[in-house]
C-alpha positions in Angstrom: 56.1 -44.9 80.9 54.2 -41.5 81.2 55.7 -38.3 80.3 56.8 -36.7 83.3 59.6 -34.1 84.6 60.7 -34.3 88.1 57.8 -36.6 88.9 55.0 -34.0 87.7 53.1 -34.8 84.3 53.8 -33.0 81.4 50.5 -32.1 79.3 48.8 -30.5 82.1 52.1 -28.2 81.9 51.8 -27.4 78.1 47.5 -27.0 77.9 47.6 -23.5 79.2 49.9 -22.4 76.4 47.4 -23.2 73.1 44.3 -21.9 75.5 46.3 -18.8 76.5 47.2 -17.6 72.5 43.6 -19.1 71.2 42.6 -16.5 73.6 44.7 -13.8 72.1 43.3 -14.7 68.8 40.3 -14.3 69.9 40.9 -11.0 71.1 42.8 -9.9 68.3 40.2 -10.7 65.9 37.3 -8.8 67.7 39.7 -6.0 68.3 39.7 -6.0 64.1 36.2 -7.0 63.8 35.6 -3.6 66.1 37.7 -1.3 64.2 41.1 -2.4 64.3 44.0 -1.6 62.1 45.7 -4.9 60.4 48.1 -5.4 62.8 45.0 -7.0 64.9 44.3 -9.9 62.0 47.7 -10.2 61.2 47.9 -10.9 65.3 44.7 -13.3 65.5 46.0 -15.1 62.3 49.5 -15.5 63.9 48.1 -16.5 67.2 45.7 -19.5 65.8 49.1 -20.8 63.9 50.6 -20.5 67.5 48.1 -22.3 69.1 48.1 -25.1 67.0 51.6 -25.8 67.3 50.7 -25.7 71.4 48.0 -27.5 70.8 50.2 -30.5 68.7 53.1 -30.1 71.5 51.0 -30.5 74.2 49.1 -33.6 72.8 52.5 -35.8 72.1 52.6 -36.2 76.3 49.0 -36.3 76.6 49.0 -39.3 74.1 51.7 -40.9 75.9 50.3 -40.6 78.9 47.7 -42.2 77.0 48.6 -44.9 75.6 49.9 -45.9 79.6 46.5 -45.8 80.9 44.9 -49.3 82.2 41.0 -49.8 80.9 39.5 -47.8 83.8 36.4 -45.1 83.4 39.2 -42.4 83.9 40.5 -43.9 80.7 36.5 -43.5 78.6 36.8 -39.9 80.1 40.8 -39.5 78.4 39.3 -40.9 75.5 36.2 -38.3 74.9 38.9 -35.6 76.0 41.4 -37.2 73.1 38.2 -37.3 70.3 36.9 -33.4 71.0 40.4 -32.4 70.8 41.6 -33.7 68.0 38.7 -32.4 66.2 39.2 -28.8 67.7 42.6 -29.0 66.2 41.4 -30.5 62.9 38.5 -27.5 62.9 41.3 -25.0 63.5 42.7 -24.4 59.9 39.1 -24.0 58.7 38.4 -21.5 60.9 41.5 -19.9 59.9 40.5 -19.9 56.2 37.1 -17.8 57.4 39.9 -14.9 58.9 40.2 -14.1 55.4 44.1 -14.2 55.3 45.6 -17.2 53.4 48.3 -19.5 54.7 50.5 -18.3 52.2 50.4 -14.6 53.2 52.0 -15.4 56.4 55.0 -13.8 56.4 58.6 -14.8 58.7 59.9 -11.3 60.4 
């Protein structure tokens, strides 16, 4: 069975959400780069920890939408899609380490 609600598939619901704070990290971190104060690392550090946890919560339907696929070319194109993505998200704490702030000085509000 593929992850749907109401009929409509469920991962292209939850992709925009790791794209749309990747892209604040982004942002934050040239805002920084340019002359910020550290509220803008502290944002883009914040915001790649965000997107990962999109990233992993938007994946779990995408993979069972997967796994209901029949062998079909659309399926050789789901499984490219499913190999560059899980290396993005396997890439993404490296990058973090190259923000220069640590894991552990996240801090919970």
């Amino acid at each position: 069975m593929a992850a749907k609600l109401a009929k409509h598939p469920i991962h292209p619901m939850l992709v925009g959400f790791p794209i749309g704070i990747w892209t604040l990290s982004l942002a934050g971190d040239l805002i920084f780069l340019y002359g910020g104060n550290l509220f803008w690392r502290e944002l883009a550090c914040y915001a790649m920890v965000g997107g990962l946890i999109g990233a992993v919560a938007a994946a779990i339907p995408g993979l069972l939408d997967y796994l209901n696929m029949s062998a079909s070319p659309v399926k050789t194109i789901a499984t490219r899609h499913m190999v560059i993505n899980l290396i993005v998200v396997g890439v993404e704490p490296t990058a973090e380490s190259f923000t220069g702030v640590a894991q552990d000085e996240l801090r919970v509000a």
